[in-house]
C-alpha positions as CSV (number, residue, x, y, z in Angstrom):
1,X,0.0,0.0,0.0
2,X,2.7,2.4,0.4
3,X,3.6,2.3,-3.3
4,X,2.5,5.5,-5.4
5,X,0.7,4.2,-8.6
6,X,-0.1,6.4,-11.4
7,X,-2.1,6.2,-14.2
8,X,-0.9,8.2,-17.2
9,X,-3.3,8.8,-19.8
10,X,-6.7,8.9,-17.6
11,X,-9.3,7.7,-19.8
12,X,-12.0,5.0,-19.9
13,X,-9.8,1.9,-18.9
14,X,-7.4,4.1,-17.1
15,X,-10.1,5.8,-14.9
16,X,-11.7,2.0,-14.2
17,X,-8.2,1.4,-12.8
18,X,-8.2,4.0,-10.7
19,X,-11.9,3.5,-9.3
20,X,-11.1,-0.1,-9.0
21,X,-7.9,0.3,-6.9
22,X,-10.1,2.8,-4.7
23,X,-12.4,0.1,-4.0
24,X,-9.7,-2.2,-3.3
25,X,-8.8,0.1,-0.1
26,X,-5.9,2.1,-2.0
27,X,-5.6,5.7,-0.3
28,X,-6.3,8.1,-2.5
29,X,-3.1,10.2,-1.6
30,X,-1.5,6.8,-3.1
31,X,-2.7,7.7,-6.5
32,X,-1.7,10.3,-9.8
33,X,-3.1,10.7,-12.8
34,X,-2.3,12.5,-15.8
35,X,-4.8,14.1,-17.8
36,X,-4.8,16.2,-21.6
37,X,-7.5,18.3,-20.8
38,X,-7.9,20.6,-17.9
39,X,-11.8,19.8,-17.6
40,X,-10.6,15.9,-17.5
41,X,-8.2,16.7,-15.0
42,X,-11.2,18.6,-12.6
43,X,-13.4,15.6,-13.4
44,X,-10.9,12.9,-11.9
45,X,-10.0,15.3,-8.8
46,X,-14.2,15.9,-7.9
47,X,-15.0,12.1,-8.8
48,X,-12.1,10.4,-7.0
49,X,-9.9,12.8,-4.6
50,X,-6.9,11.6,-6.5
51,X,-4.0,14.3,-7.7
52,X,-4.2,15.2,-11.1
53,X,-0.1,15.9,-12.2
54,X,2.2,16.5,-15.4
55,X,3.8,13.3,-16.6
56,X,7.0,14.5,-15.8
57,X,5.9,14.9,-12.2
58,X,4.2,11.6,-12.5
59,X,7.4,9.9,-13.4
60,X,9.4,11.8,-10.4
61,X,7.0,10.8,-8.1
62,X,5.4,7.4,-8.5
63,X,7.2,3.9,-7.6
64,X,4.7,2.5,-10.9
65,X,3.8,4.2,-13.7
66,X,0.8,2.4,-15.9
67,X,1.0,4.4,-19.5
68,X,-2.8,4.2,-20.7
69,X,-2.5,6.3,-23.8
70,X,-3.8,5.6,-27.2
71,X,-1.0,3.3,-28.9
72,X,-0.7,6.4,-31.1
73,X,0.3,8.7,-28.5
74,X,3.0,6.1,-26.7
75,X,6.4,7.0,-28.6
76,X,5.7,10.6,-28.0
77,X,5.0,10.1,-24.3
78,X,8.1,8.0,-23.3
79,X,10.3,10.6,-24.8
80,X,8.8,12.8,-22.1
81,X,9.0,10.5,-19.5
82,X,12.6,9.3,-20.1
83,X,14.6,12.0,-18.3
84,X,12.1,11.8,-15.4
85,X,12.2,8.0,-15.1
86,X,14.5,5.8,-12.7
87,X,15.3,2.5,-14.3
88,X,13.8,1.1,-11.0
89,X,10.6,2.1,-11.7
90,X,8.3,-0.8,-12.9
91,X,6.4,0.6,-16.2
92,X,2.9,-0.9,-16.9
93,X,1.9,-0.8,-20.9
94,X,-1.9,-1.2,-21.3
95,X,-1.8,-0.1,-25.3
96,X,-2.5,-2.7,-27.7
97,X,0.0,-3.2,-30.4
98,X,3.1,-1.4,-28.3
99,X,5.9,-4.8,-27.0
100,X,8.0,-4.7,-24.2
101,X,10.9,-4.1,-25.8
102,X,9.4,-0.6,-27.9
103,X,8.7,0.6,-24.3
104,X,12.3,-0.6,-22.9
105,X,14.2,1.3,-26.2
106,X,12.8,4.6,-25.2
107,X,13.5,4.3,-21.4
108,X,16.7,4.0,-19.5
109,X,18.3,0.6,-19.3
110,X,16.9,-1.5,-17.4
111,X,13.7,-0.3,-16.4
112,X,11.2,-3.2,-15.7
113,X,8.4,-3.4,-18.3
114,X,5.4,-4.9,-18.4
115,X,2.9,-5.7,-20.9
116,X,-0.5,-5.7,-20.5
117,X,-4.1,-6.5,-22.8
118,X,-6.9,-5.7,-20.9
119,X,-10.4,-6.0,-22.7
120,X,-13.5,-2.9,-21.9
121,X,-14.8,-5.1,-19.3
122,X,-12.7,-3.4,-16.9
123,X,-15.0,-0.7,-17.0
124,X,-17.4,-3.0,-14.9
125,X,-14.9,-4.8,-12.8
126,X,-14.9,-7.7,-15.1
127,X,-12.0,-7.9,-17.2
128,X,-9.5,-10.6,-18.5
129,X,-6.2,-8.9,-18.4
130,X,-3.1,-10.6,-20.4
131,X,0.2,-10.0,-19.1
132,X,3.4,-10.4,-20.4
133,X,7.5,-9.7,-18.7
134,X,10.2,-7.8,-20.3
135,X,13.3,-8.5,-20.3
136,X,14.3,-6.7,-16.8
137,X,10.7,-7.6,-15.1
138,X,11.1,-10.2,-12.5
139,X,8.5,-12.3,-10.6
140,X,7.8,-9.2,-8.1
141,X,6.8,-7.1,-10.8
142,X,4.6,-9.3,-12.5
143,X,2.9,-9.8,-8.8
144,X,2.6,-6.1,-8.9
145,X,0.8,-5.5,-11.6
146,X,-1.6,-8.8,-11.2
147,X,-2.5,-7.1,-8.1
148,X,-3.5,-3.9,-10.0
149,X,-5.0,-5.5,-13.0
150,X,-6.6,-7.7,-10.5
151,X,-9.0,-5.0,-9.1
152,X,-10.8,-4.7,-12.1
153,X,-11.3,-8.3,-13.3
154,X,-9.3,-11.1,-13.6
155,X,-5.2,-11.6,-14.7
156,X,-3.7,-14.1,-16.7
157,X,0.0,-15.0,-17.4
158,X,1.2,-15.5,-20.9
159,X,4.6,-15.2,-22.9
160,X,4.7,-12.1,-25.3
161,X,4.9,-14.3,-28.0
162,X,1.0,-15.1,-27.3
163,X,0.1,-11.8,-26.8
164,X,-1.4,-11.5,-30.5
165,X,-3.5,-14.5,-29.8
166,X,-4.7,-13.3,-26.5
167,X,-5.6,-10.2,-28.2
168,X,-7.5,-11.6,-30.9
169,X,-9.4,-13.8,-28.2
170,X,-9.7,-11.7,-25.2
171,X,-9.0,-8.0,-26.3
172,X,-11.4,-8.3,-29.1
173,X,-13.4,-10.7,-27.6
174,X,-16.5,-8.5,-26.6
175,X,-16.7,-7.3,-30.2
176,X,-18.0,-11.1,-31.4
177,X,-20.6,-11.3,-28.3
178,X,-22.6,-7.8,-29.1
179,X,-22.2,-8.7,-32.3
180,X,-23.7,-12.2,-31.9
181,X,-26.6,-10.6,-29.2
182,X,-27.0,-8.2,-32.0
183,X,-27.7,-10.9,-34.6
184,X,-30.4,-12.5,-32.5
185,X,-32.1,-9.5,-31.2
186,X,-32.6,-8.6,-35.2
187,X,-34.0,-12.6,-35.2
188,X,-35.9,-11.9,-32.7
189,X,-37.6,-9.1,-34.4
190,X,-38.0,-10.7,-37.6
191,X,-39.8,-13.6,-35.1
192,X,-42.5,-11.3,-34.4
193,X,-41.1,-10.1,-30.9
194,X,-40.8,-6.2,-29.6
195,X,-37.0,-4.9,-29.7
196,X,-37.1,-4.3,-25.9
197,X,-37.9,-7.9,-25.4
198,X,-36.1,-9.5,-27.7
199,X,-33.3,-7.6,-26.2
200,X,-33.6,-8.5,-22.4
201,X,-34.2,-12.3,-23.7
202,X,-31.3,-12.7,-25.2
203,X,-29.0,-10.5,-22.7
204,X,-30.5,-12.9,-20.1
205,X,-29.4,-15.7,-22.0
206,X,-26.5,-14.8,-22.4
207,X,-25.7,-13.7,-19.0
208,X,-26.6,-16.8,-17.9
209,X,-24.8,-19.0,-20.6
210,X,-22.0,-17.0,-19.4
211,X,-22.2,-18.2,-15.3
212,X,-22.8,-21.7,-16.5
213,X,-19.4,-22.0,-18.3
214,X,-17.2,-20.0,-15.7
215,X,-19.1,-21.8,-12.7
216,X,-19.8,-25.5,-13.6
217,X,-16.5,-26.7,-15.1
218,X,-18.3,-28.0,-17.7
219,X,-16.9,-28.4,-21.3
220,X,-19.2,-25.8,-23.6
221,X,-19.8,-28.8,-25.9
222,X,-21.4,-30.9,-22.4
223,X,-23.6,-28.0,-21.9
224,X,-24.4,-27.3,-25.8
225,X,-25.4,-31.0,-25.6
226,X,-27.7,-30.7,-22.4
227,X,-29.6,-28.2,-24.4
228,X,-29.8,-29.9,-27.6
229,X,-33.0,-32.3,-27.6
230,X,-33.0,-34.9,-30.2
231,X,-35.1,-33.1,-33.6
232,X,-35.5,-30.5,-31.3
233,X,-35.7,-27.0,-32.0
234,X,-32.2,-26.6,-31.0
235,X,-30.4,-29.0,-33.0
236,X,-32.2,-27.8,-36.1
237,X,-30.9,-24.3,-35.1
238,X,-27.4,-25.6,-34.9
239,X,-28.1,-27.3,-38.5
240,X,-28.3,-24.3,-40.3
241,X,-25.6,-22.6,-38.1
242,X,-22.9,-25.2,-39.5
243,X,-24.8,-25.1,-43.3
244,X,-23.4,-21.6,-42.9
245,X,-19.9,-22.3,-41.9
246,X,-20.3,-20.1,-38.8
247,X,-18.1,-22.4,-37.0
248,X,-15.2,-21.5,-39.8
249,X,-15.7,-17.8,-40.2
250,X,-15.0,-17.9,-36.5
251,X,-11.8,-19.8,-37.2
252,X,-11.3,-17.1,-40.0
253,X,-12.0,-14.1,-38.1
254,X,-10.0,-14.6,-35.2
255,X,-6.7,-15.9,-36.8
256,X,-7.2,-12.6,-38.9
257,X,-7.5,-10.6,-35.4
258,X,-4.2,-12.2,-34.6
259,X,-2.6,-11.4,-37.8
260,X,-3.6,-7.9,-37.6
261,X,-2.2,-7.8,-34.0
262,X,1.1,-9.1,-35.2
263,X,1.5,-6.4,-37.9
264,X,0.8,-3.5,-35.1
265,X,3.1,-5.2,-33.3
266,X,5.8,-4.9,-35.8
267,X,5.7,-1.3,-36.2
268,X,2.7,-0.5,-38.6
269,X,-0.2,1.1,-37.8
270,X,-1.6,1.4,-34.1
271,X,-4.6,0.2,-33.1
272,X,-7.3,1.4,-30.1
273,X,-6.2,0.7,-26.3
274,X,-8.2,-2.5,-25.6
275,X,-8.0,-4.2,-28.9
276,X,-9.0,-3.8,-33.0
């Protein structure tokens, strides 16, 4: 607890950080942010008590520094930080697309990095958050920012290497369930049902769909299978699902989320914070 955290680049995920280490019992005089706009900066100080600061002063001052900008933005804001930074501060990167070892270049040597996907879950404390050592981070560090990530959802540990996959998966991951819940709140309407309903039907469903395969330790196909009555409604459903190859474009979709990631990666074009 005696740490100072901050959180440079304030937005959406960055601001569920901060709320989420607040709930977790982390002082507010514990915390700094950075902000680009004045009126974000008041917004942060009224709704949180925290210390809004430059991110010079930011880097001077706190023992972790979690860099929340757009991927766009990072190259630019670790040239600021670099003559501000001790190479014992652990550095947190939550942008999609930036590796450990852009974020190391552009720091003094040494400096623990760590990488981190988290998906817009965070925003209601239910996240999956990927994250990934750099060369100089050691087991402490990665404790450290598990604990952080923690507060907002749940952490998982993989290599760098995986990071594009995780991305693709989890990052991204959201994206393919609105899409699918919007899909069947259309069929729903073309079914003869109000939007409203259709809507809260399939949000339920989906909700509960959800609890049933993080609580039962079932296998999804077990569960698919308890629903799927023999030339029931269900398995004709299902029919016309894999007449359409949606099982494939699924397969198709993601390893081109991955692909995409690995070309940000490289050095191309950036992508958004918490995914493509």
């Amino acid at each position: 607890m005696s740490q100072m955290i901050a959180v440079l680049g304030a937005g959406k995920i960055g601001e569920a950080l901060l709320g989420g280490l607040l709930r977790g019992g982390r002082p507010p005089a514990r915390l700094l942010a950075t902000a680009r706009r004045a009126e974000r900066a008041e917004a942060l100080r009224a709704r949180h008590g925290i210390e809004v600061v430059t991110n010079a002063e930011a880097a001077t001052r706190a023992d972790t520094l979690i860099l929340a900008v757009k991927p766009q933005d990072m190259a630019t804001l670790l040239t600021e930080l670099a003559p501000h930074t001790a190479p014992d501060r652990l550095v947190i990167s939550a942008a999609a697309g930036i590796t450990t070892a852009f974020v190391e270049e552009r720091l003094p040597a040494g400096t623990p990095v760590v990488r981190v996907m988290p998906n817009t879950p965070a925003l209601v404390d239910e996240a999956m958050s990927v994250i990934s050592a750099g060369a100089h981070a050691t087991e402490e560090h990665l404790g450290h920012a598990e604990e952080i990530f923690d507060s907002v959802g749940k952490t998982l540990r993989l290599p760098e290497s995986q990071q594009d996959a995780a991305t693709a998966l989890s990052g991204s991951g959201p994206a393919y369930f609105y899409f699918l819940v919007e899909a069947m709140i259309d069929a729903g309407i073309l079914l003869g049902l109000p939007r409203d309903k259709a809507h809260d039907l399939i949000v339920q469903a989906a909700h509960g769909a959800s609890v049933m395969l993080r609580d039962s330790g079932d296998h999804p196909v077990t569960l698919r299978e308890a629903v799927t009555s023999p030339a029931g409604t269900t398995i004709n459903a299902i029919r016309e699902l894999e007449k359409h190859g949606v099982r494939a474009a699924f397969l198709d979709a993601l390893e081109a989320a991955r692909d995409r990631s690995r070309a940000l990666a490289a050095g191309g074009e950036t992508a958004p914070r918490t995914g493509a």
